[in-house]
C-alpha positions as CSV (number, residue, x, y, z in Angstrom):
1,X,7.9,-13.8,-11.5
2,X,4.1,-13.4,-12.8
3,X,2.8,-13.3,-9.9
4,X,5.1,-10.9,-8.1
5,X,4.7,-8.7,-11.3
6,X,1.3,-8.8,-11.4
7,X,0.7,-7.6,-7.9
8,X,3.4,-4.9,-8.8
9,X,0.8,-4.0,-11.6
10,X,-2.5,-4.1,-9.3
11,X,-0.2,-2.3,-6.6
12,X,0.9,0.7,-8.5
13,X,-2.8,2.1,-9.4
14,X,-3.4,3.2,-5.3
15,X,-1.8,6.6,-6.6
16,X,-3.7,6.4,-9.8
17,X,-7.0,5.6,-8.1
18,X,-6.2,8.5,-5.3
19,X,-6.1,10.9,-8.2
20,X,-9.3,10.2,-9.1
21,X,-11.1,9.8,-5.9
22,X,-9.9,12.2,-3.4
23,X,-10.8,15.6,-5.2
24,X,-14.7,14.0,-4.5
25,X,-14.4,13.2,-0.7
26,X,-12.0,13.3,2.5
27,X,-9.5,10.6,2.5
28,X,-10.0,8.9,5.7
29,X,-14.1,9.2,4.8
30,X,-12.6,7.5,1.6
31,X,-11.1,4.9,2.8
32,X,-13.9,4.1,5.7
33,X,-16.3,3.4,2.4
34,X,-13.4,1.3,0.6
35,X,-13.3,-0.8,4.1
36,X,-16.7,-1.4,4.3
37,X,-17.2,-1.9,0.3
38,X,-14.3,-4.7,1.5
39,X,-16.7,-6.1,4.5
40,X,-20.3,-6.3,1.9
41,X,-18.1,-8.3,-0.5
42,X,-16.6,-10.7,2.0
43,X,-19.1,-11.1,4.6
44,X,-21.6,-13.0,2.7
45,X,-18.9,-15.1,0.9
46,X,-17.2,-16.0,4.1
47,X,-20.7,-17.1,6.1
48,X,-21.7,-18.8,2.2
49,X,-18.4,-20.8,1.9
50,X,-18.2,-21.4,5.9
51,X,-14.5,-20.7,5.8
52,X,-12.8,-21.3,8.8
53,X,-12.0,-18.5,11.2
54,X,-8.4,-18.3,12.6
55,X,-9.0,-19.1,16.1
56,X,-6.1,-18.1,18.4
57,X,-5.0,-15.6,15.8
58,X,-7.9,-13.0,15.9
59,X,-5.5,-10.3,17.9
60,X,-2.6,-11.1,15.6
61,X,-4.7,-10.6,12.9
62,X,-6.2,-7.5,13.5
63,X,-3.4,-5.6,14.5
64,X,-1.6,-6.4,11.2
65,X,-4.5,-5.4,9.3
66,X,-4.3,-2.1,11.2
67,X,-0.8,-1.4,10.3
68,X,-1.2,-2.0,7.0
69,X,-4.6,-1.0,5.9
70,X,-5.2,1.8,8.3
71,X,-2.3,2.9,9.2
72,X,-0.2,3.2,5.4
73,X,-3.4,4.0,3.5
74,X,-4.7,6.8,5.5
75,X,-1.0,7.8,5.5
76,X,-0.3,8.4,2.5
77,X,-4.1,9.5,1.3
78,X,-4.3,12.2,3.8
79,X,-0.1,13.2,2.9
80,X,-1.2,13.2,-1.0
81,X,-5.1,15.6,0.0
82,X,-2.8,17.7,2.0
83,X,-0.7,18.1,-1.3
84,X,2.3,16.2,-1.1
85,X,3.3,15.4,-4.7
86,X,2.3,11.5,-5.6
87,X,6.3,10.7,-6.6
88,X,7.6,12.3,-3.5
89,X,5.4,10.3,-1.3
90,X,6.4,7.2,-3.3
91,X,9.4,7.5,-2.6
92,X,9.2,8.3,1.2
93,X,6.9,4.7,1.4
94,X,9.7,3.2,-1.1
95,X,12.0,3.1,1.5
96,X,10.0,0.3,3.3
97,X,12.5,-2.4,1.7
98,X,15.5,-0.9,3.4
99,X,13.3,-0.6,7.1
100,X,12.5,-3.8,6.3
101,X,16.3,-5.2,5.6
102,X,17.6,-3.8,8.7
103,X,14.5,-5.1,11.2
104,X,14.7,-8.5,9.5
105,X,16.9,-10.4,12.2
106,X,13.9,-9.8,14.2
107,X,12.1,-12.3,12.6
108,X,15.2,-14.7,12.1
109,X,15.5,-14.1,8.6
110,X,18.7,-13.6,7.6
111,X,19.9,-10.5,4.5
112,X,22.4,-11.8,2.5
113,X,25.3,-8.9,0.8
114,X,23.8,-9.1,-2.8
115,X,20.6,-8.1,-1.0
116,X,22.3,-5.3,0.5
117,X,23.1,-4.3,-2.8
118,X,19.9,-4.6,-4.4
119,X,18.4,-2.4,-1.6
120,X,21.0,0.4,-2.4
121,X,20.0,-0.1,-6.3
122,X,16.5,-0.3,-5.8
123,X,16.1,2.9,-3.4
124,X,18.6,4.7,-6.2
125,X,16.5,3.6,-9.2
126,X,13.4,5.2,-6.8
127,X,14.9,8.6,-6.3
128,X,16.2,9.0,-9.7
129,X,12.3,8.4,-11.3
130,X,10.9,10.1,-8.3
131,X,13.9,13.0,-8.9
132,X,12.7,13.8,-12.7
133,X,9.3,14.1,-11.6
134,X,9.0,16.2,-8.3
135,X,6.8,18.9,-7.9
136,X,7.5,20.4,-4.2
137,X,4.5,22.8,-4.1
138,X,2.0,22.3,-1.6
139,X,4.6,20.1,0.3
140,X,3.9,20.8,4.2
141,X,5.6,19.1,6.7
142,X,2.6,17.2,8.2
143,X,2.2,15.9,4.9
144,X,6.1,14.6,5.3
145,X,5.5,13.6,8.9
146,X,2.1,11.5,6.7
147,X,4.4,9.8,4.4
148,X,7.1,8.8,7.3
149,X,3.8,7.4,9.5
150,X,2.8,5.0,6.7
151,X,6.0,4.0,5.5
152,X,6.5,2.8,9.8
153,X,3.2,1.3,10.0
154,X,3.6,-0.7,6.4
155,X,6.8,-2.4,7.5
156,X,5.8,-2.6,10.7
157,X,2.4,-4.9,9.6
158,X,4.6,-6.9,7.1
159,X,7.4,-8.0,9.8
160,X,4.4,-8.5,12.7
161,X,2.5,-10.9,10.3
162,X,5.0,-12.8,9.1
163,X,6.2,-13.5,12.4
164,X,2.8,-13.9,14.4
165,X,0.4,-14.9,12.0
166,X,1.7,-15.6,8.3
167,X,-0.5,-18.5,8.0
168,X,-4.2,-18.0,7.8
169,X,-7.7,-17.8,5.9
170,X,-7.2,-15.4,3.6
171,X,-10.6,-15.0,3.3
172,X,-11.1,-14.5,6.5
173,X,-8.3,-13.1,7.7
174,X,-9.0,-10.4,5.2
175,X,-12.0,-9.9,7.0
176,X,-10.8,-9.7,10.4
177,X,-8.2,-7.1,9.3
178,X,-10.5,-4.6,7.3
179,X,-13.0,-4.8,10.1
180,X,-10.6,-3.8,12.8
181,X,-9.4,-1.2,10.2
182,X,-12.8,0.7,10.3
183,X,-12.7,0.4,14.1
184,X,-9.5,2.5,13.7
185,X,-10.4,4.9,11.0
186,X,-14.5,6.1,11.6
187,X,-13.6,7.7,15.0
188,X,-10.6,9.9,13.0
189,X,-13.2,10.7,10.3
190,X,-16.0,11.5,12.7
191,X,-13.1,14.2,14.5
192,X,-11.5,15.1,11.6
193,X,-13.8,15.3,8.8
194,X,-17.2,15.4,10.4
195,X,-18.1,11.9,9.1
196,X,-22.1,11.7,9.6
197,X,-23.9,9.0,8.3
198,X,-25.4,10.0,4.9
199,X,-22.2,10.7,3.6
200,X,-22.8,14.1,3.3
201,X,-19.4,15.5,2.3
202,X,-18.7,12.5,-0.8
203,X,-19.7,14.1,-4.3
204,X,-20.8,11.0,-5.9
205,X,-19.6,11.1,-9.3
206,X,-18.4,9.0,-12.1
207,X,-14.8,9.6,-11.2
208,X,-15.6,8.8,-7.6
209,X,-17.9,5.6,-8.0
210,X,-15.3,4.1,-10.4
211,X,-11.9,4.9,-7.9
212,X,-14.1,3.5,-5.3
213,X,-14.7,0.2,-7.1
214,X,-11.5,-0.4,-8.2
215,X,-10.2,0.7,-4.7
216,X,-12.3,-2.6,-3.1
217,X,-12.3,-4.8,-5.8
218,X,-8.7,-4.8,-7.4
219,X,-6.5,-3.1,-4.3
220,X,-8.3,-4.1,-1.2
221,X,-9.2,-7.5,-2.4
222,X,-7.0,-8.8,-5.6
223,X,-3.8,-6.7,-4.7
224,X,-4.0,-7.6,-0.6
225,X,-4.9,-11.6,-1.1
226,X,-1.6,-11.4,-3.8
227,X,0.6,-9.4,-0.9
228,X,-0.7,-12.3,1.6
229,X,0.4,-15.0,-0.6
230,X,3.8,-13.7,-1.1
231,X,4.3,-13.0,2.4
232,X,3.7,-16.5,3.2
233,X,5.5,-18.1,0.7
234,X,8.5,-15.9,1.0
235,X,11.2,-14.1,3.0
236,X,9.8,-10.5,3.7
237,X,12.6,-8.3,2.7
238,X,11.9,-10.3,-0.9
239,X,8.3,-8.9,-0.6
240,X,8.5,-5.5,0.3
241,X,11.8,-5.7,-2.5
242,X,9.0,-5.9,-5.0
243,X,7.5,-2.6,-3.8
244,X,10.4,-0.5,-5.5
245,X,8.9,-1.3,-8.8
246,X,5.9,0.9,-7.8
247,X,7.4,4.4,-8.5
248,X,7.9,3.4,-11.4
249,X,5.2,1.6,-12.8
250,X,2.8,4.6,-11.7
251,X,4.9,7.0,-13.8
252,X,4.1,4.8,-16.8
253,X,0.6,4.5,-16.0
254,X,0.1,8.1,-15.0
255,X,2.2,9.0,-18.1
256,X,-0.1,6.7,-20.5
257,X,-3.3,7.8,-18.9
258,X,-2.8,11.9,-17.9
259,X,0.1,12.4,-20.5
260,X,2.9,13.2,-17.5
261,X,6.0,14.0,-19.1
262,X,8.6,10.8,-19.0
263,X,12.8,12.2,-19.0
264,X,16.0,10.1,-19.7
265,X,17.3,10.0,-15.8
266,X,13.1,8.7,-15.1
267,X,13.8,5.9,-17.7
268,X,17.4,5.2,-16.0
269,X,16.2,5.0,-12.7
270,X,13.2,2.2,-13.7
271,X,16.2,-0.2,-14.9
272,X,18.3,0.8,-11.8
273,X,15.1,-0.1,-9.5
274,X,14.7,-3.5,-11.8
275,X,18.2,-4.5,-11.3
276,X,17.7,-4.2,-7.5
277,X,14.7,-6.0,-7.3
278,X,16.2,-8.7,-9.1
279,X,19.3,-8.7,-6.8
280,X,17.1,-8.8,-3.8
281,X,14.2,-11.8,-4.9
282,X,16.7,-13.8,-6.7
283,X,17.1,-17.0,-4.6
């Protein structure tokens, strides 16, 4: 379990790192600068290292990487800007394990009862910490409409990959993906946000350099290589069972680092999500 528990870890700072960031710049502008941060860092590795480039694949590839880069993150970033409250989009995008359960004989995997049950405990552990939390003002329902989009297009990139192309160079693949990403996203941020090409609207501070960083480095890269390892050494529905353990790992870290107030039925429903997780990744 340390690897599945420390992607949870690197996982569970996106809403921590879209605190910081998106009070400096429009999300999708956001995310088209985390993309291409992604593309200077690999680039040069990929041409240095002469990794191997998944001929055959490079459609496959791409369009996973669209589902689940472009499509969840700009998702949830532009549901959170338009002020949907952090644990309600949670747990909106914390239902992916139960979409995922029920599509799963479309990849000939195969959900046994105890993981049945562990989906009903995790998604009950999610509401509960998500319940003592929720803050409904601001809440719009484009910004619901958002949250349903990325939770689709997440579970719709993790079945597609694991059944068209769970085997590849993660290096990369990781480079096809982001690339076809910023394909996807710069016309949206041009339209939407009136994207030009000094940036104009980013306030570069502190706050804003630093979520960016950690945005490329630690989610982009660390926490997406870890979610491509797990997918190809394991069932999906065990994957995206390990994302109920995200609620409430942000509530501790937002509690540690912006003093959010934890409650007895938020502690309850962490150990209800644990016990599901465990009832749905134990072999």
């Amino acid at each position: 379990m340390a690897l599945p528990g420390f992607f949870v870890l690197l996982w569970s700072t996106g809403f921590i790192v879209a605190k910081f960031g998106l009070p400096y710049a429009p999300p999708l502008t956001l995310l088209l600068l985390r993309f291409l941060g992604v593309l200077a860092i690999l680039l040069p590795l990929v041409l240095l290292l002469r990794a191997p480039w998944p001929v055959g694949q490079l459609r496959q590839i791409a369009v996973a990487g669209i589902l689940m880069q472009a499509g969840y993150l700009a998702g949830v970033w532009c549901a959170i800007k338009l002020g949907m409250p952090a644990g309600l989009c949670a747990l909106i995008v914390g239902m992916q394990p139960v979409l995922t359960a029920c599509a799963a004989p479309l990849i000939g995997e195969v959900v046994r009862p105890r993981q049945w049950l562990g989906l009903f405990f995790g998604l009950l552990g999610v509401a509960l910490v998500v319940y003592a939390k929720i803050n409904r003002v601001g809440l719009s329902v484009e910004s619901v409409l958002l949250c349903i989009f990325a939770l689709l297009s997440m579970t719709a990139g993790t079945l597609y990959q694991k059944r068209h192309c769970p085997q590849f160079d993660l290096r990369t693949g990781t480079l096809v993906q982001f690339a076809a990403s910023i394909v996807v996203v710069w016309p949206f941020a041009l339209y939407y946000e009136g994207l030009d090409l000094h940036f104009s609207h980013v306030e570069w501070t502190a706050h804003f350099i630093g979520a960016l960083l950690w945005s490329v480095l630690v989610l982009s890269i660390g926490a997406i290589f870890l979610l491509f390892a797990l997918i190809r050494r394991s069932d999906a529905t065990k994957v995206t069972g390990l994302l109920y353990l995200t609620p409430p790992t942000t509530a501790v870290m937002a509690w540690l680092m912006f003093g959010e107030a934890f409650t007895m039925l938020g502690l309850a429903g962490m150990l209800v999500a644990v016990v599901g997780v465990v009832f749905v990744v134990k072999k």
